[in-house]
Each structure stands twice: as structure tokens, then as C-alpha cells.
C-alpha positions, 0 to 999 in steps of 0.5 A: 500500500502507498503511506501517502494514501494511508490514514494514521489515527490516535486516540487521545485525552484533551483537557483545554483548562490552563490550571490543570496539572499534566497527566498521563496520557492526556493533552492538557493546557491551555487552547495555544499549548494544546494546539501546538502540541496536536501540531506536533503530531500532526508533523509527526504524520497523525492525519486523523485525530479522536480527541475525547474530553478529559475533564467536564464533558460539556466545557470540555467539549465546547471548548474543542470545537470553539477553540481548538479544532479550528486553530488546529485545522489552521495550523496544519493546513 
């Protein structure tokens, strides 16, 4: 199969909150800090993310779609 053509996924935990303290495993920061490390990624050849919210489902999930996917969608376009 051609990689170019392949779809790389990862499952991650996001948590957009700037007091958060890190853990394990999961994306956490502030929406710049949390950007710039899924840019990362996405520079690392992840063409598909599932980000899941870590943290208070609706804030969290609010914060996703309003802050980050569409700064992540710039960053890496």
C-alpha cells in the first residue's frame, strides 16, 4: 500500500483548562499549548485525530470545537 494514501489515527485525552496539572496520557493546557502540541503530531504524520474530553464533558467539549479544532485545522493546513 502507498503511506501517502494511508490514514494514521490516535486516540487521545484533551483537557483545554490552563490550571490543570499534566497527566498521563492526556493533552492538557491551555487552547495555544494544546494546539501546538496536536501540531506536533500532526508533523509527526497523525492525519486523523479522536480527541475525547478529559475533564467536564460539556466545557470540555465546547471548548474543542470553539477553540481548538479550528486553530488546529489552521495550523496544519
Amino acid at each position: 500500500r502507498d503511506p501517502d494514501e494511508m490514514t494514521y489515527a490516535y486516540n487521545m485525552g484533551v483537557r483545554v483548562d490552563e490550571r490543570a496539572g499534566k497527566r498521563e496520557r492526556v493533552v492538557i493546557g491551555g487552547p495555544d499549548e494544546v494546539v501546538d502540541t496536536l501540531t506536533g503530531f500532526a508533523r509527526m504524520g497523525v492525519t486523523f485525530f479522536n480527541l475525547w474530553p478529559a475533564g467536564d464533558p460539556p466545557e470540555q467539549r465546547e471548548r474543542l470545537v470553539k477553540e481548538i479544532v479550528p486553530a488546529l485545522r489552521e495550523a496544519v493546513a
